[in-house]
N, C-alpha and C positions, 0 to 999 in steps of 0.2 A: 141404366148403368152402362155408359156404352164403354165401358173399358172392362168391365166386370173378365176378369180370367185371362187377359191379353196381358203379353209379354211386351214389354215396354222399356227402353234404355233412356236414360236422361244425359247428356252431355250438360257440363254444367250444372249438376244436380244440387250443388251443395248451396251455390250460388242464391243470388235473390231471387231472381224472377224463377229460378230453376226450379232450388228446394221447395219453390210456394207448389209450383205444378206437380212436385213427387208428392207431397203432403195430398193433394186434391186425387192425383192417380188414386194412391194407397188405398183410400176413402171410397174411392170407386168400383176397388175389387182388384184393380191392377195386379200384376208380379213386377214389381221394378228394380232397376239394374241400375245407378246414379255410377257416371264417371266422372270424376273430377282431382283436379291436380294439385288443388290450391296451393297455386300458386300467386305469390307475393303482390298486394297491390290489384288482384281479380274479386277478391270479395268471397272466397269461399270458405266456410264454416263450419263446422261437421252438428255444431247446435241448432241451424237454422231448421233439421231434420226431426229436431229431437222428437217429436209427438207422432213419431210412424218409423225410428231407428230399426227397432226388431224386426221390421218388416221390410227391409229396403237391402239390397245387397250395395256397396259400394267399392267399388276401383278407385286406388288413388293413384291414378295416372294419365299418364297424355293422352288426349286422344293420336295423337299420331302412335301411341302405342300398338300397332298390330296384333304383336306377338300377346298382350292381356286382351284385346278386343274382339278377337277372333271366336270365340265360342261364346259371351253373350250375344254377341251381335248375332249371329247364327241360330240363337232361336226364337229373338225379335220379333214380333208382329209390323210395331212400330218404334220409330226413335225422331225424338224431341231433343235438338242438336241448339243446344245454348250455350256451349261453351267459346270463351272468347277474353278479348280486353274489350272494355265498352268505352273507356276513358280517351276523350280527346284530347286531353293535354299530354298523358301519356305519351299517346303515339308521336307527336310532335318532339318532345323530348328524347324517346328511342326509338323510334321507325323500324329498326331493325326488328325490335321485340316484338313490337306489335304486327310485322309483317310475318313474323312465326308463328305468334301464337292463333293469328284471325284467318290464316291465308296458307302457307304450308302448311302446319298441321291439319288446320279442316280438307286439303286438299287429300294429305294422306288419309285424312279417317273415311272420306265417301271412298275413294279407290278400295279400302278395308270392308266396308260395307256393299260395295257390287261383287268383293270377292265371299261376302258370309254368308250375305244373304242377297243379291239380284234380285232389283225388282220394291224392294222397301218400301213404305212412307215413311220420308221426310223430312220434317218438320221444321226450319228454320229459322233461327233469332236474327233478322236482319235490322236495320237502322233506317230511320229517316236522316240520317247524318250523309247517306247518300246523294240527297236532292241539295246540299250545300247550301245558298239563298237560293231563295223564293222567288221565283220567277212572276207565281200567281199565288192566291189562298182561296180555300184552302186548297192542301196540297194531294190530288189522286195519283193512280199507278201510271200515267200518262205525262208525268211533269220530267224535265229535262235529268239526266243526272252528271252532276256538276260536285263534286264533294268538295270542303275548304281543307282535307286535316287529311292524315295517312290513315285516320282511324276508316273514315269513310270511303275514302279508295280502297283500303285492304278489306273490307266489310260485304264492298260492293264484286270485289273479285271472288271472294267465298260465295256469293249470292250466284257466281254468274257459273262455276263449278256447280254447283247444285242445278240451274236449271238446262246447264249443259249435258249431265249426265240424265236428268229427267227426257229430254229431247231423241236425247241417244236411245232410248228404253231403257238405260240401268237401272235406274233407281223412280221412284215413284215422289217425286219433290214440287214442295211447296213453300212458300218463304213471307213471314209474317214481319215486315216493316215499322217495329216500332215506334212509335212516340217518348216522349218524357215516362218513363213507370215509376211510381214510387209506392210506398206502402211497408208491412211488417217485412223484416228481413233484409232491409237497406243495410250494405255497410258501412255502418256510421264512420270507421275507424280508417276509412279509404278517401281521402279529402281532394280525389284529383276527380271524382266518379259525374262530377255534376252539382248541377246547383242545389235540387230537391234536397238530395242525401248532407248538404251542407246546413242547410237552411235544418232540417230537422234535425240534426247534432246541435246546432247553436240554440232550437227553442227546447229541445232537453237538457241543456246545461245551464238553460238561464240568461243566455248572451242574446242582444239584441241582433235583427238581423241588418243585412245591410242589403243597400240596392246601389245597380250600377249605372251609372246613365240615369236617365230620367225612367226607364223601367216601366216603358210604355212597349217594348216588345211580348209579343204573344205567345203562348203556348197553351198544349192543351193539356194536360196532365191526367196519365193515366194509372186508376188505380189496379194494383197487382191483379187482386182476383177478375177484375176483367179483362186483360192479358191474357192470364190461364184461360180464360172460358172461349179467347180468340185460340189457341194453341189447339185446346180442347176439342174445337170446331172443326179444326182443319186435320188432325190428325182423324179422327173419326168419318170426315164425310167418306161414303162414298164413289165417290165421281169429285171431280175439281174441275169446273169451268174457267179457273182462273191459275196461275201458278205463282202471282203474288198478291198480296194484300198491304194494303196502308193502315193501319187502327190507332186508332188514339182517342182522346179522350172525350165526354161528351159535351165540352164546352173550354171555350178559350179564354184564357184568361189572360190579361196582364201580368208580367214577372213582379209589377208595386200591387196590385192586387194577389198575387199567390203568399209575398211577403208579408201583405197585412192580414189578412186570414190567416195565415201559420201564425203570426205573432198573437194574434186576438187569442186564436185555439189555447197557446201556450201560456195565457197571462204574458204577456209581456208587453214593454212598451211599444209605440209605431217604430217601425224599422227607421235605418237611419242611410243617409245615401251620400255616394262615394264614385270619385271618378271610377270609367273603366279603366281596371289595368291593362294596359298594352297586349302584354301576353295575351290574356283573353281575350279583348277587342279584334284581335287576328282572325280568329277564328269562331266570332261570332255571326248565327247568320241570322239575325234579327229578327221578324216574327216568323213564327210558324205556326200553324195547327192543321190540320188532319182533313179529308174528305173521304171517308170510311165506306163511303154508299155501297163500294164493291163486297165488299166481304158482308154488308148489311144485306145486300140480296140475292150475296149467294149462298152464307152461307146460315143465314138468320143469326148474324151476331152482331150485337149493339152494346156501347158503355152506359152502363147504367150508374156508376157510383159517382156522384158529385165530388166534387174537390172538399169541400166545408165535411160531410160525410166519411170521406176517406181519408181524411186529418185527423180527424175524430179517434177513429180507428186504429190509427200507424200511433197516435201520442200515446193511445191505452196501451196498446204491444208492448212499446219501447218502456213503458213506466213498469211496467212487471218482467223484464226480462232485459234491463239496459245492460246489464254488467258482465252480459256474454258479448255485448257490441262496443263497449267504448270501455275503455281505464277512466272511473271516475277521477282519478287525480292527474288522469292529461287530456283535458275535453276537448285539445284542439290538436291532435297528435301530427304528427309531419309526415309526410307522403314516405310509403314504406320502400317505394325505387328508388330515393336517397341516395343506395348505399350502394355503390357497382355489383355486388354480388349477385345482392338479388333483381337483378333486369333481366337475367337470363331465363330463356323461357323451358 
């Protein structure tokens, strides 16, 4: 139990990929401390936690909040920093938010955490949204970085704060380069977040899916709990040969192949296919998948969960607990920045 009695912070805890790792902390013996703002259109939920609530202290505020951050973070061991906008269509549409929420305030929250505690691990949610197109495949920590969206610019400047201050000696950082994540605790109700979280709303309501293009681009698709287990990894080691990692999923799959597998999974018919739309052809960078070998031999961690397996698993979730994720009477709800009010971060 390598977490067993460590004092632990979650940035983004309520979050998906967040809440799944405070669930797994908890489990482990952790003391955990979840910040989150949930704020509009980020995905965060106070239900995602429910099976470890009594056990979890939560702040519901920014991380650039200092003046609340200042004595959890103070007696920290570690902190798993996930909070963020992950939506690329977002950022495109308000740059500005996204350039607050992903990039100022994480600027503010590390300068908060060299003055709490000097010296920390941690822990990073960064993007392969960074590498933009594909130079080569798959993709290691060595490929150009090229971003197409502000999401990936502003992702990649929070990435270079962290191993700026790591450099410096302040802080003790490390930075885990996502893949595609999908799994329990998707925000269904978030329809800008990505294609998985789209794709698994349309086979829980019943609607066929749809493919863009000929839907021969790549990805690797990673399930949640192997995430955590990379998080897990890296907060824990020891020693760090590396200060980032690439992880993602253990096999790539076609976007017409992820389609027809989710629809098989869901009973439904073959998906049905549709120009790209513009919008999203912008900013699409065609195949990707993953070259993981780094973090496989440093830090002994590998995706073990299949796509077909982890469909399996995210369909069961969502069928016993849909109605804390989606308004059965609006299965296709409209993007919650809509409204000017809520864009501000």
């Amino acid at each position: 139990m390598r977490y067993r009695d460590k004092r632990v912070l979650v940035t983004g805890g309520l979050g998906f990929i967040g809440s799944n790792l405070v669930i797994r902390l908890v489990r482990e013996g952790a003391r955990v401390t979840v910040v989150d703002p949930v704020i509009p259109g980020c995905g965060g939920n106070r239900y995602n936690i429910n099976p470890v609530a009594g056990n979890v202290e939560v702040l519901e505020c920014s991380i650039a909040d200092s003046t609340r951050l200042y004595s959890a973070l103070s007696r920290c061991d570690v902190v798993f920093n996930l909070a963020g906008e992950i939506s690329h269509i977002h950022s495109m549409l308000y740059p500005d938010r996204d350039l607050e929420i992903n990039t100022t305030a994480q600027l503010h929250f590390l300068q908060t955490c060299i003055q709490a505690v000097p010296g920390v691990r941690v822990v990073y949610a960064g993007t392969r949204q960074i590498y933009g197109v594909p130079v080569y495949l798959p993709v290691d920590e060595r490929h150009p970085v090229n971003p197409v969206d502000f999401n990936g610019v502003h992702k990649y400047a929070a990435t270079q704060y962290h191993l700026m201050f790591c450099r410096m000696g302040r802080l003790d950082a490390v930075v885990i380069r996502l893949t595609n994540v999908y799994g329990p605790r998707m925000a269904l109700d978030v329809p800008c977040q990505g294609f998985l979280s789209t794709y698994l709303r349309k086979a829980l309501t019943g609607q066929p899916l749809e493919i863009f293009g000929d839907g021969q681009q790549l990805r690797d698709p990673l399930f949640v709990d192997d995430a955590v287990e990379a998080f897990l990894a890296a907060g824990a080691a020891r020693e760090l040969a590396s200060r980032a990692y690439n992880v993602g999923g253990p096999e790539p799959l076609s976007l017409a192949a992820i389609a027809e597998l989710l629809s098989s999974a869901a009973g439904l018919p073959a998906p049905a296919r549709r120009e790209f739309p513009e919008e999203r052809k912008a900013i699409d960078i065609g195949s990707y998948h993953t070259d993981s070998t780094r973090i496989g031999g440093e830090l002994r961690w590998r995706a073990t969960t299949r796509f077909a397996a982890g469909v399996a698993q995210t369909l069961a979730y969502y069928r016993s607990h849909l109605r804390h994720y989606l308004d059965p009477g609006n299965p296709n709800p409209d993007c919650k920045l809509a409204h000017p009010e809520l864009t501000r971060a």
